[in-house]
C-alpha positions in Angstrom: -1.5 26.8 15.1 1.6 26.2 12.9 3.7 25.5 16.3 1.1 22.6 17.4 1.1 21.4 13.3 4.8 21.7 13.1 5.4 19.1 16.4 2.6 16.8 15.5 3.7 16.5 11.9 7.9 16.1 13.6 6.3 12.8 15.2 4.9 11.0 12.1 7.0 8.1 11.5 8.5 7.7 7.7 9.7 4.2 8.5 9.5 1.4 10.8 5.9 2.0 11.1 3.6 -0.4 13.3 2.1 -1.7 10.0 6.1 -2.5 8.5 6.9 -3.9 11.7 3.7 -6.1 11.7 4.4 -7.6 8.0 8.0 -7.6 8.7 7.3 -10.1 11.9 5.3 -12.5 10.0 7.9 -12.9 6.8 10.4 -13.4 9.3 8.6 -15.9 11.3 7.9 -17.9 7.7 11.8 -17.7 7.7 12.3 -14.7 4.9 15.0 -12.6 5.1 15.1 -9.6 3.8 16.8 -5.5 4.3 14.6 -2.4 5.1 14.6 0.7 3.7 16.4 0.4 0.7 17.9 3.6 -0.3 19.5 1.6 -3.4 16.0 1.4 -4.9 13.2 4.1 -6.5 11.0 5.1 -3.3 13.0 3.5 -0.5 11.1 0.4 0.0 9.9 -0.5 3.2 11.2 -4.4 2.6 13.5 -6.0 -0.1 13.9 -9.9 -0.8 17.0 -9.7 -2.8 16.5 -13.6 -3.1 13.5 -12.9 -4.5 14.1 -9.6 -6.5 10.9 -8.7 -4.8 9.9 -5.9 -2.3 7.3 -5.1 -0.4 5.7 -1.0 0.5 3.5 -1.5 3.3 1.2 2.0 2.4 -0.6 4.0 4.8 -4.2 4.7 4.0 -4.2 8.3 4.2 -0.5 9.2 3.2 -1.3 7.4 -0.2 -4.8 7.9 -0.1 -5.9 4.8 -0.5 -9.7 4.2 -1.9 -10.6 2.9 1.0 -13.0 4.0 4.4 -10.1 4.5 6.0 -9.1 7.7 3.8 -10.6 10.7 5.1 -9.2 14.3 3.5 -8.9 16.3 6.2 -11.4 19.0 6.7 -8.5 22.1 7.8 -6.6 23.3 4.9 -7.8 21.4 2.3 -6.0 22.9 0.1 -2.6 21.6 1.3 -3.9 18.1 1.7 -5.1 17.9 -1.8 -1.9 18.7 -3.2 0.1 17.0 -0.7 -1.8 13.5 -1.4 -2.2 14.1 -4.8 1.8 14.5 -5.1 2.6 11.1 -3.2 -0.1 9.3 -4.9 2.4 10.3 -8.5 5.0 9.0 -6.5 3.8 5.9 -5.9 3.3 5.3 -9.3 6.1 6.4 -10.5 8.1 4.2 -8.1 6.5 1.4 -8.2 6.7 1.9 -12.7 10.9 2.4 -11.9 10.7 -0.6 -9.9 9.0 -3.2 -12.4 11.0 -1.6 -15.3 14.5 -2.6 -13.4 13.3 -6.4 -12.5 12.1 -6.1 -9.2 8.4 -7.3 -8.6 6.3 -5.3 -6.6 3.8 -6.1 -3.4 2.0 -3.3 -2.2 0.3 -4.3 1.6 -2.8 -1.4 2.3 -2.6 -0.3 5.8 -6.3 -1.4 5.8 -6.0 -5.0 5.5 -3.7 -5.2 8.3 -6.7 -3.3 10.0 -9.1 -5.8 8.8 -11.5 -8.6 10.7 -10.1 -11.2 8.1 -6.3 -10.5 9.3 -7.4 -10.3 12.9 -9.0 -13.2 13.0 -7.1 -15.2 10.2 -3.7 -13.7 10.3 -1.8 -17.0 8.6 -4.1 -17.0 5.5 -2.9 -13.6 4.8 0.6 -14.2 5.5 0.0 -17.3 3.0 -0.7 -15.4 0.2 2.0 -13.0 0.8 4.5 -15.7 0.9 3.2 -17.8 -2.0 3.7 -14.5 -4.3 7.3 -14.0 -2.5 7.9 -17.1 -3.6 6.3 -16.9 -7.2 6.6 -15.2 -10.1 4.1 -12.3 -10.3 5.1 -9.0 -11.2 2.8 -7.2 -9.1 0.3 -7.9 -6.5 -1.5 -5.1 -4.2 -3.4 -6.8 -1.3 -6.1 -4.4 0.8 -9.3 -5.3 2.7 -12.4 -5.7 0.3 -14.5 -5.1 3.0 -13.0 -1.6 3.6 -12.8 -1.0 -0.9 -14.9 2.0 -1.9 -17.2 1.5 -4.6 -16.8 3.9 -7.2 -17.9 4.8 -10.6 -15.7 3.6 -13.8 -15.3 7.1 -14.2 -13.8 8.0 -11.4 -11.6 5.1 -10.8 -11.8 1.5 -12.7 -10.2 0.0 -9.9 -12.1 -0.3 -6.4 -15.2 -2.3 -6.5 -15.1 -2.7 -10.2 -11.5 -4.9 -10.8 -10.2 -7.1 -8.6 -10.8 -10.9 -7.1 -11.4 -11.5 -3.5 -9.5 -14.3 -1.2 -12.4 -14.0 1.2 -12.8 -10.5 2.7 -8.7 -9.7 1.1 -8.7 -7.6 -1.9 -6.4 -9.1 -4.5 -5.3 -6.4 -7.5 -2.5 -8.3 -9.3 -2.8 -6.2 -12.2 -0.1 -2.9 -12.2 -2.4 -1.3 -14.8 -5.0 -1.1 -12.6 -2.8 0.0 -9.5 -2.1 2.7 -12.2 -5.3 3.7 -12.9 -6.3 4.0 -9.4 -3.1 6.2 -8.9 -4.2 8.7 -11.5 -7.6 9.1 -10.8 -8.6 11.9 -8.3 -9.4 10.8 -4.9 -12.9 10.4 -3.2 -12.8 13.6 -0.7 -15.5 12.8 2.1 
């Protein structure tokens, strides 16, 4: 019923998600400072280390529709959904593009990793990597859970289960061309 849809969608959260807050924690306990939500920047990003001139979006699986087993397209009006994810999955490209052509390096952090067995049970490794790129020099870097990657064909999408290294069970893509690719494809509807 568009009543019931209307509340449920009114209590999504755009910002200050559990995920955000969860990343946000752990820079702050490694003694990063940083702002949130930045409407100053392309997208809004959840976390900016001006220090740095780095920030960080911490994405949802299913808002961005991330490749993952965590993406399901919903099974009620599909139609909306397709075009719906489809249209914040050229967002995310196109912000994260604007972002690395005015200077800023870019982390995306996959809802899914923070989900994951390795970050439950290894929480500092994670955090490690996140703070050595903080503290690098990288452009880009995308962290998700391998374990949770969908393997697809080349010709659906070069990206998941065909390019990326592996820190254990994280997914390491530090490649924005590949993020790209990803971006453009069409999604895996299950």
């Amino acid at each position: 019923a568009p009543g019931t849809r209307s509340r449920m969608m009114a209590g999504i959260r755009g910002a200050d998600t559990g995920p955000e807050r969860l990343v946000r924690s752990a820079l702050f306990a490694r003694g990063f400072r940083y702002r949130i939500n930045c409407p100053d920047l392309p997208g809004k990003p959840d976390i900016k280390l001006t220090r740095y001139r780095a920030v960080i979006l911490v994405h949802g699986c299913f808002w961005h529709a991330h490749a993952c087993r965590h993406f399901r397209l919903p099974a009620s009006n599909v139609p909306f959904w397709t075009v719906k994810l489809a249209k914040n999955r050229e967002r995310d490209l196109r912000n994260v593009s604007e972002l690395l052509a005015a200077g800023w390096r870019v982390c995306i952090v996959w809802e899914c990793l923070l989900k994951s067995v390795a970050f439950r049970t290894e929480p500092g490794a994670i955090v490690d990597l996140l703070a050595a790129w903080v503290r690098g020099q990288e452009p880009f870097l995308e962290l998700f859970d391998a374990e949770a990657a969908v393997s697809v064909s080349e010709s659906e999408s070069p990206s998941r289960g065909c390019v990326y290294d592996r820190h254990g069970d994280v997914g390491i893509n530090g490649d924005e061309a590949v993020f790209a690719a990803e971006r453009s494809a069409r999604y895996i509807v299950k």
